[in-house]
C-alpha positions in Angstrom: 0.0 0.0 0.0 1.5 3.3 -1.2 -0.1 5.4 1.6 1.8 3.6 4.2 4.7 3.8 2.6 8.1 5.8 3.8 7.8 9.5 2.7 10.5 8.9 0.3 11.2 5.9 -2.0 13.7 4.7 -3.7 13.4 1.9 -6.6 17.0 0.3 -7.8 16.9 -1.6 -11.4 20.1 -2.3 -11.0 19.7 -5.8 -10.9 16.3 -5.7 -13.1 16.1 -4.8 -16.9 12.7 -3.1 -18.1 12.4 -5.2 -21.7 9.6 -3.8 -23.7 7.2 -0.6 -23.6 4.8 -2.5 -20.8 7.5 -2.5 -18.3 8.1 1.3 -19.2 3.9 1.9 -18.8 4.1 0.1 -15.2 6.8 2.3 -14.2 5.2 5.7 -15.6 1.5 3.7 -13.4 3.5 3.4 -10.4 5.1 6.5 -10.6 1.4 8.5 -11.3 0.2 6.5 -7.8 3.3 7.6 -6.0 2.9 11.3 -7.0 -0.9 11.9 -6.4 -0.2 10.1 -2.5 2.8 13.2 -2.3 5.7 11.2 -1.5 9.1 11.5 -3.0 9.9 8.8 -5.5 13.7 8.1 -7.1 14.5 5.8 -10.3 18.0 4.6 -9.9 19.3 2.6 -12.8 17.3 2.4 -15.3 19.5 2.6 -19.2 19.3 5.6 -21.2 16.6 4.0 -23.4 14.2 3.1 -20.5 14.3 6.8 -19.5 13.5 7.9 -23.0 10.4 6.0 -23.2 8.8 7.0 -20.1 6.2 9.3 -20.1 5.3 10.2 -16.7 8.1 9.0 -14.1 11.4 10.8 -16.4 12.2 13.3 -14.2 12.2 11.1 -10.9 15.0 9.0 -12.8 19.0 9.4 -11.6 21.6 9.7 -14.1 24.7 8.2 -12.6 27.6 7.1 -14.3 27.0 3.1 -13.4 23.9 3.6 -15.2 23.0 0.2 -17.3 23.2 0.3 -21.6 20.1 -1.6 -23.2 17.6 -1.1 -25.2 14.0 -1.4 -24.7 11.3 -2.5 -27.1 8.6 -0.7 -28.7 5.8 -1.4 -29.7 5.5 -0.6 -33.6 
């Protein structure tokens, strides 16, 4: 539950790889929950791709220099 949640959040993808456009939709869903409840919310990790193809949840991504490289598919 979101609303019991820590006042700030951080998600890691280090270890995870968003594959396709629906992973990229779930993020920008989760994201859209986390900002309407107020708290902060932080992407770590996520490749230069994923951030591209997010709609909602871009600016709550880090850019570090560990940052993964893949790509993510789109739906055509």
């Amino acid at each position: 539950n979101i609303e019991e949640d820590p006042e700030e959040v951080i998600i890691d993808f280090k270890k995870a790889r968003v594959m396709d456009s629906s992973g990229a939709e779930a993020i920008d869903a989760l994201t859209e929950k986390y900002k309407k409840a107020g708290k902060k919310l932080t992407l770590r990790h996520l490749s230069e791709d994923c951030k591209k193809t997010l709609k909602t949840a871009g600016p709550f991504c880090t850019y570090e220099e560990d940052d993964p490289t893949y790509k993510v598919a789109h739906d055509v």
